[in-house]
C-alpha positions, 0 to 999 in steps of 0.5 A: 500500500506504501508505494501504491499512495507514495505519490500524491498525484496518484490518488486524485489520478485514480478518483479522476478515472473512476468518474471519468468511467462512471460518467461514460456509464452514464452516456451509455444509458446505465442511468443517472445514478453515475452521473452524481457518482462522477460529480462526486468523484470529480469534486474530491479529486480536485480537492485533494489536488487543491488542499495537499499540495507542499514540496516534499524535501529530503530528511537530510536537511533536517536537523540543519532547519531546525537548528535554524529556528525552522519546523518540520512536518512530516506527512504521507500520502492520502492521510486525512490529518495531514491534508486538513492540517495543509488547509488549516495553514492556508496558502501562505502558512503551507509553505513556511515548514520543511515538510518531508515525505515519509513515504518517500524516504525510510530514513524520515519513516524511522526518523518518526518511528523513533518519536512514537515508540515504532510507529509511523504517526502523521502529521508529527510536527517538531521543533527544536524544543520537542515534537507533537502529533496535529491531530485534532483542533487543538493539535492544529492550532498549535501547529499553526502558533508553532508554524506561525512564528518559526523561520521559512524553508528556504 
């Protein structure tokens, strides 16, 4: 499942298909019902498109950032936590973290497997002070106060 998701473009390209299906059944005379299947397949693909878009960067600069007074996000592909937590930034915010992929790097993965005791939980945000999970409302906004006053990736 990792390397099916570790694409962000990959699951938007899949609800993208599955409408345009849906819609050609609806041509095809197979009823009205696929025509509101594609309509809903179409808005959440442009959705996910439109609210999780970051640049990944590698684990590497890491360590770097933070002594930099930055912060870090690691995220993954496909988590609802993690995308709620790029709309809760707004576009401006998205931008000021060093978010790193944990799907694409092993090293990031372990790197948040030693925060949480093994696993892999996401959105982990760390400072140089320590680390929390955005999880839910409070989560978010204490990510938005962290994010709000650290340093911008550059």
């Amino acid at each position: 499942m990792r390397q099916l998701f570790a694409k962000p473009w990959l699951l938007p390209a899949l609800m993208l298909a599955m409408g345009a299906l849906f819609a050609f059944w609806g041509l095809a005379g197979r009823g009205p019902l696929n025509y509101v299947a594609a309509a809903i397949l179409l808005f959440f693909s442009l959705r996910f498109v439109s609210t999780t878009q970051v640049q990944s960067r590698p684990v590497s600069g890491v360590d770097e950032h933070l002594e930099a007074g930055g912060v870090v996000v690691y995220w993954r592909p496909g988590c609802q936590f993690c995308a709620r937590l790029v709309r809760e930034l707004g576009s401006e915010g998205r931008y000021v973290p060093y978010w790193v992929n944990i799907w694409d790097d092993p090293a990031a993965a372990a790197r948040v497997g030693q925060y949480h005791h093994g696993n892999e939980t996401v959105p982990t945000v760390v400072t140089a002070d320590g680390h929390f999970v955005a999880k839910d409302s409070e989560g978010y906004d204490r990510a938005k106060a962290v994010i709000g006053r650290a340093k911008p990736a550059a």
